[in-house]
One Martini backbone bead per residue (centre of mass of N, CA, C, O) as a GRO file, in nm:
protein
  196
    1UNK     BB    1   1.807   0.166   4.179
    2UNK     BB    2   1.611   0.333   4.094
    3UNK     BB    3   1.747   0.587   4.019
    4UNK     BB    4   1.861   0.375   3.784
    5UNK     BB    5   1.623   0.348   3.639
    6UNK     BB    6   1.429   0.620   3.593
    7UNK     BB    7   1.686   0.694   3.380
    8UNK     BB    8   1.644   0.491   3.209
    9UNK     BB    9   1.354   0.571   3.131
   10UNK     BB   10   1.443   0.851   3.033
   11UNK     BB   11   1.617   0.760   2.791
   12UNK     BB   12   1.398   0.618   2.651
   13UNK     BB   13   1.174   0.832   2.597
   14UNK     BB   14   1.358   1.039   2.482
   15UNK     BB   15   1.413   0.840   2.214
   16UNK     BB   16   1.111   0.826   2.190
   17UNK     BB   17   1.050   1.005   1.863
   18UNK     BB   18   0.824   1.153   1.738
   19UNK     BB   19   0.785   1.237   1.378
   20UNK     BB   20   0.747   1.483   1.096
   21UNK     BB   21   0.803   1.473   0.744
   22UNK     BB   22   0.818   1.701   0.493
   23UNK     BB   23   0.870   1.625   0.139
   24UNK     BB   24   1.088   1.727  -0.135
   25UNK     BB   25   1.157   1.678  -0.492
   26UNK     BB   26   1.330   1.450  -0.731
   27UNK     BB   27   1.357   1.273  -1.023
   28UNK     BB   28   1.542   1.002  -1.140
   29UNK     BB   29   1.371   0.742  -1.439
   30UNK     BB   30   1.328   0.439  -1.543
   31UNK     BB   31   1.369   0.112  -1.735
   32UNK     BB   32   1.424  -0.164  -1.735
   33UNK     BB   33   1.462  -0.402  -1.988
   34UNK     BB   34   1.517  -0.140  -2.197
   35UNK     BB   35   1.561   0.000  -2.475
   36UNK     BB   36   1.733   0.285  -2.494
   37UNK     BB   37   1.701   0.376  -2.194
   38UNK     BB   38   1.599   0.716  -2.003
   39UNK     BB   39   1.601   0.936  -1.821
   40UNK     BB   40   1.363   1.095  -1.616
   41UNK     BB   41   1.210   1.389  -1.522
   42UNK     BB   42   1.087   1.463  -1.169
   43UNK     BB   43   0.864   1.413  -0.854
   44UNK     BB   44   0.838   1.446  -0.511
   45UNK     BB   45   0.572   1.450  -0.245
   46UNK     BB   46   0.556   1.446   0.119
   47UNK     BB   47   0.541   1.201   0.418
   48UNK     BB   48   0.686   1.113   0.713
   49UNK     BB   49   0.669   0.879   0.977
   50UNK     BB   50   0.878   0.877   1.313
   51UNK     BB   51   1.057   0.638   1.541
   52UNK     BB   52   1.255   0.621   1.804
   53UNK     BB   53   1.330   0.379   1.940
   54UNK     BB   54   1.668   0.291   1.937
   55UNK     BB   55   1.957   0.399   2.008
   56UNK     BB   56   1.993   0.414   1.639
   57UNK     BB   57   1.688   0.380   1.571
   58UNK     BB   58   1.446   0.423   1.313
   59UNK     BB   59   1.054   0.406   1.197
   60UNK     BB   60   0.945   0.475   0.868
   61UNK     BB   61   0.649   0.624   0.705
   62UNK     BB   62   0.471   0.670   0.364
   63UNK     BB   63   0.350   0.922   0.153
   64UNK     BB   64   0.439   0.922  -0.209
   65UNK     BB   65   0.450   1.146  -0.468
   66UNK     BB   66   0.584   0.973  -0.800
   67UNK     BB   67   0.746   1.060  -1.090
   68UNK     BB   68   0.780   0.871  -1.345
   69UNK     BB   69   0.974   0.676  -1.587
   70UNK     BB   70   1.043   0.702  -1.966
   71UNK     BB   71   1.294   0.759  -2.208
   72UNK     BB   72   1.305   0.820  -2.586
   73UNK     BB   73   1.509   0.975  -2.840
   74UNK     BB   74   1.582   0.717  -3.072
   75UNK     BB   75   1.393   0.456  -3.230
   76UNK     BB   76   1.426   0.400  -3.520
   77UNK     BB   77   1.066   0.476  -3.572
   78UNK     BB   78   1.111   0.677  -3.312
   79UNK     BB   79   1.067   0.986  -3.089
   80UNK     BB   80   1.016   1.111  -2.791
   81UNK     BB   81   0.950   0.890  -2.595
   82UNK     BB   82   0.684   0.870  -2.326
   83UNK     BB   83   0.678   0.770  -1.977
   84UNK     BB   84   0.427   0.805  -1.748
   85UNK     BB   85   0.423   0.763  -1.350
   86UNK     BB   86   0.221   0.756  -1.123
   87UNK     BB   87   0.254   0.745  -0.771
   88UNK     BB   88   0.182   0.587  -0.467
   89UNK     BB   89   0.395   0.572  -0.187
   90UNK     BB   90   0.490   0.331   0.085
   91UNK     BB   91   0.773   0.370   0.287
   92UNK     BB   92   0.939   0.103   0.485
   93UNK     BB   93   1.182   0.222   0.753
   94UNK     BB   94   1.503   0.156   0.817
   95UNK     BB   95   1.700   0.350   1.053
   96UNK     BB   96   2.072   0.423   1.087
   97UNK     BB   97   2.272   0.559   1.310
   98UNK     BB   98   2.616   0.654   1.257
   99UNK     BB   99   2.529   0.938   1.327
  100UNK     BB  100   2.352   1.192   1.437
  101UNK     BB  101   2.344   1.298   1.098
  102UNK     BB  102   2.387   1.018   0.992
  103UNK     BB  103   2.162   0.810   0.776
  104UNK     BB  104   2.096   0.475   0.694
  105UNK     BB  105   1.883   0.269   0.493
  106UNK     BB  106   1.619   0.028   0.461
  107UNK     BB  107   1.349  -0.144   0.255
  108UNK     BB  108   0.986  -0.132   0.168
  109UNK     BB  109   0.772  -0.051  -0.123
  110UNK     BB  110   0.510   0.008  -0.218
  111UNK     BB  111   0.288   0.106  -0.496
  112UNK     BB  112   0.030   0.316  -0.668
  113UNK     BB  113  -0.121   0.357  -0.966
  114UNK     BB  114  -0.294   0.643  -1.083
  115UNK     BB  115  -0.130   0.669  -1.386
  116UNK     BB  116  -0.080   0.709  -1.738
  117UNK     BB  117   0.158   0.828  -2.010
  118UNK     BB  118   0.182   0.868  -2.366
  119UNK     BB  119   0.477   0.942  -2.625
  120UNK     BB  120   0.475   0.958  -2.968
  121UNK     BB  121   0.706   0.985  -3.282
  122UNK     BB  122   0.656   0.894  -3.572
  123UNK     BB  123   0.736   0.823  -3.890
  124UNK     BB  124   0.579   0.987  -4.181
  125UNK     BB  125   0.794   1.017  -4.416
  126UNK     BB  126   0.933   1.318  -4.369
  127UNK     BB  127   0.732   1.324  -4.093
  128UNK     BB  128   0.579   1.367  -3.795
  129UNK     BB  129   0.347   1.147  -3.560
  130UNK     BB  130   0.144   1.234  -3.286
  131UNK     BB  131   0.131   1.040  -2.992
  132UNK     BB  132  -0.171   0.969  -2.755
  133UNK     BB  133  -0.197   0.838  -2.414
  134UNK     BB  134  -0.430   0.706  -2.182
  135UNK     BB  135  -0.382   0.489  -1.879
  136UNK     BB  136  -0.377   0.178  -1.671
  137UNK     BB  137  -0.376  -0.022  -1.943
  138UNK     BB  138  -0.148  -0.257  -1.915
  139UNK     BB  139  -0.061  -0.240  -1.596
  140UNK     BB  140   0.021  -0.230  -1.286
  141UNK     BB  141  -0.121  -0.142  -0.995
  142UNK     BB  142   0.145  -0.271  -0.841
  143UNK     BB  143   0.450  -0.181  -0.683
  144UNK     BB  144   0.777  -0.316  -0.613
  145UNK     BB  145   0.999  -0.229  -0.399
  146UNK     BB  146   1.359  -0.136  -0.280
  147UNK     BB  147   1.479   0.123  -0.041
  148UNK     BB  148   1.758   0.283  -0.048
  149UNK     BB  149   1.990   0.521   0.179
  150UNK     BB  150   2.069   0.878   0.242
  151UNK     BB  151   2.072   1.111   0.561
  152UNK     BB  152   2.128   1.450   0.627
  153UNK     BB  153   2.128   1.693   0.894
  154UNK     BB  154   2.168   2.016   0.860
  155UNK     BB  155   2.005   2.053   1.096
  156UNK     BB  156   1.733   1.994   1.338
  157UNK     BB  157   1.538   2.045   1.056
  158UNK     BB  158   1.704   1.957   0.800
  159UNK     BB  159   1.687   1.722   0.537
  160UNK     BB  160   1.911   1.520   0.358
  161UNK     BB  161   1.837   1.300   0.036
  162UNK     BB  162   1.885   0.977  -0.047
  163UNK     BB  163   1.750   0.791  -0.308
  164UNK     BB  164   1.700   0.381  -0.412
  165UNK     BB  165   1.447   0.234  -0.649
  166UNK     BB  166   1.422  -0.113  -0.647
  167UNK     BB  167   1.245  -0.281  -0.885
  168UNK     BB  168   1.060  -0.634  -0.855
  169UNK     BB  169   0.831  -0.567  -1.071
  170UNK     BB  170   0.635  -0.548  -1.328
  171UNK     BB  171   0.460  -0.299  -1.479
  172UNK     BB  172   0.325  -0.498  -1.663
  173UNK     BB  173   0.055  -0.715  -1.725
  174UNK     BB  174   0.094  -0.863  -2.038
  175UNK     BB  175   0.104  -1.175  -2.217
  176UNK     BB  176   0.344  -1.040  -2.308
  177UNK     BB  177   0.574  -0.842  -2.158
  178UNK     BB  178   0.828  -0.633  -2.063
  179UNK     BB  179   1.080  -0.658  -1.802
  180UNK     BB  180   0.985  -0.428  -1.641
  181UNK     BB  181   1.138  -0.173  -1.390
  182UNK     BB  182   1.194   0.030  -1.174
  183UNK     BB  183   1.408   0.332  -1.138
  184UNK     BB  184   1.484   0.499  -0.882
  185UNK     BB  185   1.581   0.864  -0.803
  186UNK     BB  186   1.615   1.061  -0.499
  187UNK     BB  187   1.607   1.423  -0.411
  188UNK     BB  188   1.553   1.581  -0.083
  189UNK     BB  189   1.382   1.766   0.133
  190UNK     BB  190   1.311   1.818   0.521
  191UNK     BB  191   1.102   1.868   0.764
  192UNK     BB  192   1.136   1.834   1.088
  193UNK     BB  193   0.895   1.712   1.301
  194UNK     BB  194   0.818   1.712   1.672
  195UNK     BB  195   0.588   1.573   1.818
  196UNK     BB  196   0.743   1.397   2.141
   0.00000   0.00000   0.00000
């Protein structure tokens, strides 16, 4: 009975691994209840720790810099307007692995705005004219998403991840304002670093 404790004691010590993955990739976002809005191209870069309670099972959090936004190519007299959005993303996620090398995620994500910048092309008689905004003034300054994703470990240490951030807050803050909210898709690569 001791023999077969002990046994038990090490396969738990074993599965609870904290580790530390630092990742990067790209973003394609756009803002939902936006008319003719289009995905616009951006990054996000940071890191998340994680620890595997019991297998299969492992919890991550992290913080996450990730340029977000939409644009629009054009409508009526505007064309090329672009709205960008940096954020400091804050994921903490359930891991589910189906497979040892493949893992199902979901949970809720914070996010902090940090900037906010517009770029707009007004028609103005037969050429445009080219207008620039910056600040977080009527924008929400937190953001709420639920993330959900699948991410593979292509080596032992390298993990390759898709996940999608569906926004469920207005991101302008004021009233009337238009029904947006964040819609982010992230391809990134990160790099498992074994803690302990």
């Amino acid at each position: 009975m001791l023999m077969a404790a002990m046994m038990v004691a090490a396969m738990s010590l074993q599965a609870q691994k904290l580790f530390l993955k630092p990742m990067a990739g790209g973003t394609l976002a756009t803002l939902t209840d936006t008319e003719d809005s289009k995905l616009k191209l951006g990054f996000v870069a940071g890191a998340e720790l994680g620890f595997h309670i019991i297998n299969p099972l492992a919890i991550t959090a992290g913080a996450l810099y990730s340029v977000q936004g939409t644009y629009l190519e054009e409508i009526d007299n505007h064309k090329d307007r672009k709205t960008t959005l940096n954020y400091l993303n804050v994921p903490i996620l359930a891991n589910f692995y189906i497979l040892p090398e493949l893992c199902v995620k979901a949970g809720i994500q914070p996010g902090f705005l940090l900037s906010a910048k517009s770029e707009d092309k007004q028609r103005r008689g037969e050429g445009w004219l080219e207008y620039k905004t910056k600040g977080t003034d009527g924008y929400n300054k937190m953001d709420l998403s639920i993330p959900i994703g699948l991410s593979y470990e292509v080596t032992d240490v390298a993990v390759l991840e898709f996940r999608y951030n569906l926004g469920i807050n207005k991101i302008f803050d004021k009233d009337p304002s238009p029904d947006a909210k964040n819609s982010v898709m992230m391809l990134t690569i990160g790099y498992k670093i074994p803690l302990f």
